[in-house]
C-alpha positions in Angstrom: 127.4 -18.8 106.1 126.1 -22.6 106.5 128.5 -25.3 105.1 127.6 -26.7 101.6 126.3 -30.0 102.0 128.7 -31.5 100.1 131.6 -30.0 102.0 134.4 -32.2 103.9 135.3 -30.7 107.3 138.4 -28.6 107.6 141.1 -30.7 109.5 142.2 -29.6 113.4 144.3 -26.5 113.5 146.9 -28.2 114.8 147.7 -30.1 111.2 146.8 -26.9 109.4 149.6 -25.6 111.0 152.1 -28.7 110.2 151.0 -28.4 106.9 151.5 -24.4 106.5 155.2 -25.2 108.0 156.1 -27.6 105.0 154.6 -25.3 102.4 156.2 -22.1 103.7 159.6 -24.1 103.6 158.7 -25.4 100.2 158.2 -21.9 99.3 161.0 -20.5 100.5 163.3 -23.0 99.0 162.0 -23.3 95.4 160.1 -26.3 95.7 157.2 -24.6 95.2 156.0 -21.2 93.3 155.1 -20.1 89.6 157.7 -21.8 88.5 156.8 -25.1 90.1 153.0 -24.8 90.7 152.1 -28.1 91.9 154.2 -30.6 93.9 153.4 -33.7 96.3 154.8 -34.3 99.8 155.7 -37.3 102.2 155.5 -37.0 105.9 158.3 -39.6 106.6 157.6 -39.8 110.6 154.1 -40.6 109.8 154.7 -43.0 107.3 157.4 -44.8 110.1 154.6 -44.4 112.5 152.3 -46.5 110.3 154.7 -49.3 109.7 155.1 -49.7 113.8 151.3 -49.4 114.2 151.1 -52.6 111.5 153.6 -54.0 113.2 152.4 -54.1 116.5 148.9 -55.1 115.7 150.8 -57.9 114.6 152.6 -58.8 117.4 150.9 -62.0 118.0 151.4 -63.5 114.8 154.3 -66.0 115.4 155.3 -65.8 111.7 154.5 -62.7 109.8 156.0 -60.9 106.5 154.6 -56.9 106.0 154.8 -56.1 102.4 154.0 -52.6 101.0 151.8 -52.4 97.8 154.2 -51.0 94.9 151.7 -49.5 92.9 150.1 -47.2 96.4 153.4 -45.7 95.9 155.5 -46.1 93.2 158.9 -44.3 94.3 162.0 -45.6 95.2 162.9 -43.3 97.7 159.6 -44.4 99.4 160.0 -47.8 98.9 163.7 -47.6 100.3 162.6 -45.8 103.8 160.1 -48.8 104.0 162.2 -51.2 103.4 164.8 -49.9 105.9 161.3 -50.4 108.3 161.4 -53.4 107.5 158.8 -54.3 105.2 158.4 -56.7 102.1 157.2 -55.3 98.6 154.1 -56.7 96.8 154.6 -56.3 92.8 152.7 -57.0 89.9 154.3 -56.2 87.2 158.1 -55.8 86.0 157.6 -52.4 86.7 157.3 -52.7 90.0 159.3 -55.7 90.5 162.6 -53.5 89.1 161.3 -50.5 91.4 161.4 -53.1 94.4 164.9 -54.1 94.0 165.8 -50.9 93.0 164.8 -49.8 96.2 167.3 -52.7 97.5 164.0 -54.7 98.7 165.4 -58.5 99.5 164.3 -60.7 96.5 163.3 -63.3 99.7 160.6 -60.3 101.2 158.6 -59.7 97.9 155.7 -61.2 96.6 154.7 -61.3 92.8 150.8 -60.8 92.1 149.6 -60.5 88.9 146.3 -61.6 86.9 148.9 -61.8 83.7 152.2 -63.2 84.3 154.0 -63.8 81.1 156.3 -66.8 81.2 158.9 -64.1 81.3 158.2 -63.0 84.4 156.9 -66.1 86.0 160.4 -67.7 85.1 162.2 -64.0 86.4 160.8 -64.5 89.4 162.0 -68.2 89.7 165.3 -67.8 88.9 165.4 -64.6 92.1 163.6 -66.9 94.5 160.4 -64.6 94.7 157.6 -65.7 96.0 154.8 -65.8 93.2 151.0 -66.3 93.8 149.5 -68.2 90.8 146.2 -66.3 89.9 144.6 -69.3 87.9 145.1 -73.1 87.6 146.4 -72.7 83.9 149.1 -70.6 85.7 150.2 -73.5 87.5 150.7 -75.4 84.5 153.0 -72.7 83.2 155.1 -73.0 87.0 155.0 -76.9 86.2 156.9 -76.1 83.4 159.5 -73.4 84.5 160.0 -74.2 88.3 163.7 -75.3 88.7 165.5 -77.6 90.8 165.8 -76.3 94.3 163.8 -73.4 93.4 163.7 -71.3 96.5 160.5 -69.4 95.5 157.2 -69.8 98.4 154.4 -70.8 95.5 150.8 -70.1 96.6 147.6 -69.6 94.4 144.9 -66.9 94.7 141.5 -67.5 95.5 138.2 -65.5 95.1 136.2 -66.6 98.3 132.9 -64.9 96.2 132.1 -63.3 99.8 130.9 -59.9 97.5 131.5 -56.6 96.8 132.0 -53.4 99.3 130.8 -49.7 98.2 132.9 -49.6 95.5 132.8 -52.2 92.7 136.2 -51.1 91.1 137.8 -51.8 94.9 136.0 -54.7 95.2 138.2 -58.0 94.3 135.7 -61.0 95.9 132.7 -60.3 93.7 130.8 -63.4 92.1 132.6 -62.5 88.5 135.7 -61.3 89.9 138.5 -61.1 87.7 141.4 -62.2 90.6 141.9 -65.7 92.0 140.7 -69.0 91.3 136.7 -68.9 91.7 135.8 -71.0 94.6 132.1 -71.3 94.5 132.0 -71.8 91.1 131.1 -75.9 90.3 133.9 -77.6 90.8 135.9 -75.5 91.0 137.0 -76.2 95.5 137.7 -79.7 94.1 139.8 -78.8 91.2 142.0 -76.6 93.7 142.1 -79.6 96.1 143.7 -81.9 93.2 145.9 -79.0 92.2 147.5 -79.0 95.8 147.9 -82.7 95.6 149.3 -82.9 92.6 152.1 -80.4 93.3 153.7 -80.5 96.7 155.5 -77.5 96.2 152.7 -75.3 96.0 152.1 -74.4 99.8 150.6 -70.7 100.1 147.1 -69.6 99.5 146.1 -66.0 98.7 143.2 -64.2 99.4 142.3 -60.2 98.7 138.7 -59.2 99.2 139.1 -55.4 97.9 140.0 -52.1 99.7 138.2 -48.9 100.1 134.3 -49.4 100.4 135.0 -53.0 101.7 134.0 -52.9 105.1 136.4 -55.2 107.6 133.7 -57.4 108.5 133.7 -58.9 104.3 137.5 -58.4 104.3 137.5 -60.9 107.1 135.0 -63.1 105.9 136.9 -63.8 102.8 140.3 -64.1 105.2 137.8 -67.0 107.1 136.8 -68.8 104.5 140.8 -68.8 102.8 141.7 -70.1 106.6 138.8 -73.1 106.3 140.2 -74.4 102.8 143.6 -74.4 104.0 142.5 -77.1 107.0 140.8 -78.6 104.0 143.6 -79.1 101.9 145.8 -80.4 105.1 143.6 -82.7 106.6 142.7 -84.2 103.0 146.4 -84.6 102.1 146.7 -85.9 105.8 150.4 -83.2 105.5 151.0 -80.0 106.4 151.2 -78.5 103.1 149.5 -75.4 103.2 151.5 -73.8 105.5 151.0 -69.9 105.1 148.4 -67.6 104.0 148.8 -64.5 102.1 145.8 -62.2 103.6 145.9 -59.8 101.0 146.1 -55.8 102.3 142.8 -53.6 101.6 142.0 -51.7 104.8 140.4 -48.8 104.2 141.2 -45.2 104.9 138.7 -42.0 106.3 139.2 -39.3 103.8 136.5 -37.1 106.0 139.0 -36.1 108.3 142.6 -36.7 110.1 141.2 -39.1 112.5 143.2 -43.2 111.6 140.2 -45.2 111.2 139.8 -47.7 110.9 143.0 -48.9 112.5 145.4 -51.8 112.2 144.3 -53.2 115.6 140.1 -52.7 114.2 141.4 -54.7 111.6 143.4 -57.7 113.7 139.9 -57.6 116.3 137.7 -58.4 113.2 139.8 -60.9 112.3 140.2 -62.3 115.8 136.0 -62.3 115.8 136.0 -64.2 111.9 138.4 -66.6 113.0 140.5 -66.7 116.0 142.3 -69.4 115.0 144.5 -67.6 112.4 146.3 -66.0 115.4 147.4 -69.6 116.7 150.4 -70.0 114.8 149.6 -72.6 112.6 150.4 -70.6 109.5 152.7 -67.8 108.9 151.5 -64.9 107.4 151.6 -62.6 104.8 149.8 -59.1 104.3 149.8 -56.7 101.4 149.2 -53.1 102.6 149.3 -50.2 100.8 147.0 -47.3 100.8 146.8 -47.5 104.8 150.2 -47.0 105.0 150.4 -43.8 102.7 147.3 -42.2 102.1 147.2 -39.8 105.5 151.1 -39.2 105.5 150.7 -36.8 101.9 149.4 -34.3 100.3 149.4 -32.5 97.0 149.8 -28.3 96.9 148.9 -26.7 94.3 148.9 -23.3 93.0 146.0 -21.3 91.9 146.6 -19.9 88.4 142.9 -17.9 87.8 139.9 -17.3 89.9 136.5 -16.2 88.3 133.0 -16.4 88.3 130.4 -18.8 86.0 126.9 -19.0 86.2 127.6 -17.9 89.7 129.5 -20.1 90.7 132.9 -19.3 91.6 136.3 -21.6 89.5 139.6 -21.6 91.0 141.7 -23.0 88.5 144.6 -24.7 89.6 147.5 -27.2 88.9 146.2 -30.2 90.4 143.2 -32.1 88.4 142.9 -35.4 86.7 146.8 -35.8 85.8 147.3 -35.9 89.9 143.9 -36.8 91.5 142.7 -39.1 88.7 140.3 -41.3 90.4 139.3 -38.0 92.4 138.1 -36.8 89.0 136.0 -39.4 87.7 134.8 -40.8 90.7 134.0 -38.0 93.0 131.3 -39.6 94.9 133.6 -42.3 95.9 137.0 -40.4 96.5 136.3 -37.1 97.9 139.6 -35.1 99.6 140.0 -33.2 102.0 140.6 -29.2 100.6 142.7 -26.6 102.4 143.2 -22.9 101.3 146.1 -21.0 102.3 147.3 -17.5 101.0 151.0 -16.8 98.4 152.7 -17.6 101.6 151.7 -20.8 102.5 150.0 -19.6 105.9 145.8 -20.9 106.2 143.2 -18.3 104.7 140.7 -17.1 106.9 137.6 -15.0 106.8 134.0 -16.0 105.1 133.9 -18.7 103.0 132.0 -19.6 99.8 130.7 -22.5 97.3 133.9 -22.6 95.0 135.0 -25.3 92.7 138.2 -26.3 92.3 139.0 -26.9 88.1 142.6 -28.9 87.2 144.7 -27.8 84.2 143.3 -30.5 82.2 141.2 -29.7 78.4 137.9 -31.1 79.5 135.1 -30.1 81.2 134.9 -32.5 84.0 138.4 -31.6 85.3 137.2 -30.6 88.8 138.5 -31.8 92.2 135.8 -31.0 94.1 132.5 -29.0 93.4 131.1 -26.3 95.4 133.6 -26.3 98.2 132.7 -24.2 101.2 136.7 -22.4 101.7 137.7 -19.0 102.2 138.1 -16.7 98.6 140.6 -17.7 96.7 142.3 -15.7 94.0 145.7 -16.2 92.0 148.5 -16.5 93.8 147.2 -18.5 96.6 147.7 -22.4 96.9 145.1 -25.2 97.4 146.3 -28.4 99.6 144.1 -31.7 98.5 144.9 -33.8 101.8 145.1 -37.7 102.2 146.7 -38.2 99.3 149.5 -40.0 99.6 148.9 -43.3 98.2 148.2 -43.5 94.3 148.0 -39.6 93.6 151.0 -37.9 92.9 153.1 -41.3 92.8 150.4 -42.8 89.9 149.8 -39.7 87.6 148.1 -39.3 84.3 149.9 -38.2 81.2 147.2 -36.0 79.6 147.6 -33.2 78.0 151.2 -34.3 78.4 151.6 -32.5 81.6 154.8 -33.1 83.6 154.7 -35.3 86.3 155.3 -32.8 89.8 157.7 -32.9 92.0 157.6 -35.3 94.7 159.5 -34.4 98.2 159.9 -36.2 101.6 159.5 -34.0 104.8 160.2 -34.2 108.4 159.4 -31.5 111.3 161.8 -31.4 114.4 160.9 -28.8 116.7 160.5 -25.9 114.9 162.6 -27.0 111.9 161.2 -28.2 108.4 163.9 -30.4 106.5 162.7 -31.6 103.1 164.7 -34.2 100.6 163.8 -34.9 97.3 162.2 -38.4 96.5 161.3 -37.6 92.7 162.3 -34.4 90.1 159.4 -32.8 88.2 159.4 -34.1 84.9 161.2 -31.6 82.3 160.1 -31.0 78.7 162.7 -32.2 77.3 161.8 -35.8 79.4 158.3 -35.6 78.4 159.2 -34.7 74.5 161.8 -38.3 74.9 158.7 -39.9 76.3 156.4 -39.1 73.2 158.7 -40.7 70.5 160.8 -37.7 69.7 163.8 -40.0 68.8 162.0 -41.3 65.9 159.9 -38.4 64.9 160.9 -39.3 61.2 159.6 -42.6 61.2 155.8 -42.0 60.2 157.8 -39.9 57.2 159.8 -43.0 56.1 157.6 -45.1 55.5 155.8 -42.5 53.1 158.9 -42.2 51.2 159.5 -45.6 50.8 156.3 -46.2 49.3 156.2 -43.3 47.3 159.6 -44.5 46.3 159.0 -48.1 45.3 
């Protein structure tokens, strides 16, 4: 039978089979089953092998701090193994910032981002010596105000170089009406950061973040470019060196079509080299922000198929992985497509002829579906689905319709022939998700009527 259009291809056998090892453990072990029908999984060599390929693309860089993207990947445990790699966290939020130090993440190595930084946090941040990117000029005021006396935090502010938009406007952070940064061909707008620099001699980092998947690496470095030209500006107008690092933002985009790593770190660090070479020389240290990269190919989320049947032709396996996991999956097909593997109540790969099949989520709404008309072998209850490349910002991030628990996460490794798996986050009990909903004050709605009625 001829592949659907819209189908993905299948990854190489030889990941099939590293996959159908983890699930058969997971099975065997009661990390997966009817009982626990959907759970996500961390390959924690690959994840260590991404953080030495960032690293070594970097090598040149005389001056360089990695930080990891909290919200890719919102796990301690995960967090913690790449801290221990030696990376840096990027927050931007309190959430995030207590997940970072949680995860034992030096105060030194992470970076606060944030279009909304309550005085709270701007003076939190302060007082721990984080470094904190301003994302407007009335943001600086508030740092005027709350910086204290030897403050250790680096202080840089954000800029929107305007270069425009990738694929994907929700990815895209350089747009002409960009929410992030300081605008910087808006009128005026260059010359009011150059007096904000001068007025404030502390404030020595600029930030720049162009957008992620959809941007292709030529914009991304474009925007890196013109960040690089307005920190000579600044220097040579102050006649100091007082812009003396850059925070190059993260953003490099994954392939979802198949296992291949592209594009890769050393893609990324060429275009650079062709935008401008000079940012390699040393002059200012660097910071970058990756997240998805890091994550995205080194998960993926199994599922188990609850019903199989037939509509308008078509046929629906429903399963435990929808919107509540694979969120932007959901709403944005088009643009986030994954990967789809079918394998029987063992874990091992199906085989045979294949057919259009769409895959539904346990969500109560129509558009629930993962992926439409999917060329995979038949599947009927009992088996599992894998949705691959997911990583970053699926089952880490989920959605709390329908008040579904949030699945069990679990780190593996493969050495030889062994599977070992650790836990990196419980599923989410009832009794949790009932705590979560208000149950602690599931008279107060009542009081208040009483008390009126009463008065």
């Amino acid at each position: 039978m001829n592949a659907h259009p819209d189908a993905v291809p299948h990854p190489p056998t030889a990941s099939v089979d590293r996959v159908s090892r983890v699930l058969r453990h997971a099975l065997d072990h009661g990390l997966l089953g009817t009982h626990q029908p959907v759970a996500g999984f961390i390959d924690t060599d690959g994840v260590r092998a991404g953080v030495r390929a960032l690293r070594t693309a970097f090598d040149a860089v005389p001056d360089v701090l990695h930080t990891f993207a909290v919200k890719a990947s919102s796990l301690v445990p995960v967090l913690r193994l790449l801290t221990d790699q030696g990376m840096g966290c990027e927050v931007a939020s309190p959430g995030e910032l207590r997940l970072a130090l949680d995860a034992g993440c030096d105060p030194a190595r992470i970076v606060l981002d944030s279009p909304a930084k309550t005085r709270e946090e701007i003076a939190e941040a302060l007082a721990l010596g984080i470094a904190l990117n301003a994302d407007n000029l009335d943001e600086l005021d508030r740092i005027d105000a709350l910086r204290p006396a030897g403050c250790a935090s680096v202080i840089g502010l954000r800029v929107n170089p305007q270069v425009g938009g990738g694929s994907i406007g929700a990815m895209s952070t350089a747009t002409s009406t960009s929410k992030f940064g300081v605008a910087l061909r808006d009128e005026g707008a260059r010359e009011r950061v150059h007096r904000a620099f001068a007025e404030r001699p502390w404030l020595t980092r600029l930030h720049a973040h162009v957008g992620s998947q959809g941007c292709p690496l030529e914009l991304i470095a474009e925007g890196i470019a013109e960040t690089y030209r307005l920190a000579e500006e600044i220097n040579d107008r102050l006649r100091r060196r007082q812009v003396t690092s850059l925070d190059i933002g993260g953003g490099l985009p994954v392939n979802f079509t198949d296992d291949a790593v592209r594009p890769t770190y050393d893609d990324y660090v060429t275009a650079l080299r062709t935008a401008v070479p000079a940012l390699f020389e040393g002059r200012y240290g660097l910071v970058t922000e990756f997240g998805r990269s890091l994550l995205a190919k080194n998960g993926f989320i199994a599922a188990r198929v609850e019903y199989a049947k037939e509509a308008g032709g078509r046929r629906i396996a429903v399963t435990h992985a929808g919107a509540q996991t694979a969120t932007r999956t959901v709403f944005m097909p088009e643009a986030w497509p994954l990967r789809v593997g079918a394998f029987d109540a063992d874990g091992r790969p199906k085989h045979g002829p294949t057919v259009p099949q769409d895959l539904a989520g346990p969500c109560c709404f129509a558009g629930d579906v993962v992926a439409s008309a999917r060329e995979l072998p038949v599947l009927e209850e009992g088996d599992f689905v894998v949705l691959r490349d997911t990583g970053a910002y699926y089952f880490s991030t989920p959605w709390a319709y329908n008040s579904l628990p949030r699945p069990a996460v679990h780190g593996y490794a493969l050495d030889g022939g062994t599977v070992r798996c650790a836990p990196v986050r419980d599923a989410q009990t009832l009794d949790e998700i009932a705590a979560e909903s208000g149950a602690r004050h599931a008279d107060g709605l009542l009081a208040l009527t009483t008390a009126r009625t009463a008065s």
